[in-house]
C-alpha positions as CSV (number, residue, x, y, z in Angstrom):
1,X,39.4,120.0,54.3
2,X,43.2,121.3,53.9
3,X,46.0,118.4,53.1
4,X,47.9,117.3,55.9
5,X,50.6,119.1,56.9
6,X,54.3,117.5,57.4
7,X,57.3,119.2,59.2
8,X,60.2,118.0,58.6
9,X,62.7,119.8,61.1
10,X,66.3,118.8,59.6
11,X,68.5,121.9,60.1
12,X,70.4,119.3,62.4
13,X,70.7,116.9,59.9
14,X,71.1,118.9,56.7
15,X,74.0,121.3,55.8
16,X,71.7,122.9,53.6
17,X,68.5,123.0,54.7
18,X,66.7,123.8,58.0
19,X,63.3,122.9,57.6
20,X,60.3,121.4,54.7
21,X,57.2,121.6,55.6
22,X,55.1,119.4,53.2
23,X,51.6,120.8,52.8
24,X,49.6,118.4,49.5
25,X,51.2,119.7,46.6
26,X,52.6,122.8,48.2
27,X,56.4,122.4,49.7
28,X,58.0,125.4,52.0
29,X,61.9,124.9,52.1
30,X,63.8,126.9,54.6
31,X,67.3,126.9,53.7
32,X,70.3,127.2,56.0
33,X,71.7,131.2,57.1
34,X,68.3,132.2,55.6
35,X,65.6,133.6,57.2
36,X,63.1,133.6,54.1
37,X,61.1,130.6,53.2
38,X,60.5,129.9,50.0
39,X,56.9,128.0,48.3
40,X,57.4,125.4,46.0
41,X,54.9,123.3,43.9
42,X,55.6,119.6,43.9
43,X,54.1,118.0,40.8
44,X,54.3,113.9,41.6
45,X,52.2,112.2,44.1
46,X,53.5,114.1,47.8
47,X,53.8,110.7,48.9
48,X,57.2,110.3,47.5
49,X,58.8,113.6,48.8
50,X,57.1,112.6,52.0
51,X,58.9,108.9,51.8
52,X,62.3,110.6,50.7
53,X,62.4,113.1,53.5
54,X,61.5,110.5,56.0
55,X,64.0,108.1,54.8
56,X,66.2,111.2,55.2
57,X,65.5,111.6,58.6
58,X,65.8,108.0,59.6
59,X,69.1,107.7,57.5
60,X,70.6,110.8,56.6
61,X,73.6,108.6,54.7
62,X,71.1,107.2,52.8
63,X,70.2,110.5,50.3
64,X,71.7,113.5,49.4
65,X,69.1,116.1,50.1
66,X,70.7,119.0,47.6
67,X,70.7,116.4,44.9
68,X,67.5,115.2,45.4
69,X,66.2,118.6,45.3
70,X,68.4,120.4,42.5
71,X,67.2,116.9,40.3
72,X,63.7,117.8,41.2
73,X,64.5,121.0,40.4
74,X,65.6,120.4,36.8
75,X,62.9,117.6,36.6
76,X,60.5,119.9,36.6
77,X,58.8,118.0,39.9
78,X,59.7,120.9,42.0
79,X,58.9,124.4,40.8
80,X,59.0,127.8,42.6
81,X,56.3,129.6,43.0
82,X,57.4,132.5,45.6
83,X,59.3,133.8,48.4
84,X,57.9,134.2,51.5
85,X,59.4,137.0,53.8
C-alpha cells in the first residue's frame, strides 16, 4: 500500500515556495516562478517535515521555510534526486 500523501498548498503563504507534497520518504517542492517540480528524498522520520510544514501553515511567523529547507539541505536530511518537467 503506497504512503500517504500530503499537500501542502502554501504558494500564498510562502515567498518561495508554492507547493510540497509529502509522499513517505519522497518530497516534491514546487518553487515560486517555476513551473518544474523537483523530487527530493527526505531521510528522518516524514513525521517531522509533515509537523514543520503544518506548523507552517497554521503559523507562518513561526518558521522560515527557506531556512528550514537550505539546513535540511546541508544536513543531508533533504537530498535531490531529480527534476520533474
Amino acid at each position: 500500500m503506497p504512503a500517504k500523501k500530503h499537500t501542502f498548498d502554501i504558494g500564498e503563504l510562502s515567498s518561495a515556495i508554492d507547493k510540497v507534497v509529502v509522499q513517505g520518504s519522497k518530497v516534491f517542492i514546487n518553487f515560486s516562478g517555476n513551473e518544474r517540480t523537483y523530487e527530493y528524498k527526505w531521510k528522518p522520520a516524514s513525521s517531522k517535515l509533515i509537523a514543520v510544514l503544518d506548523g507552517f501553515v497554521k503559523n507562518p511567523e513561526s518558521v522560515s521555510l527557506g531556512r528550514f529547507y537550505n539546513t535540511s539541505l546541508k544536513g543531508g536530511d533533504l537530498v535531490q534526486i531529480t527534476t520533474i518537467s
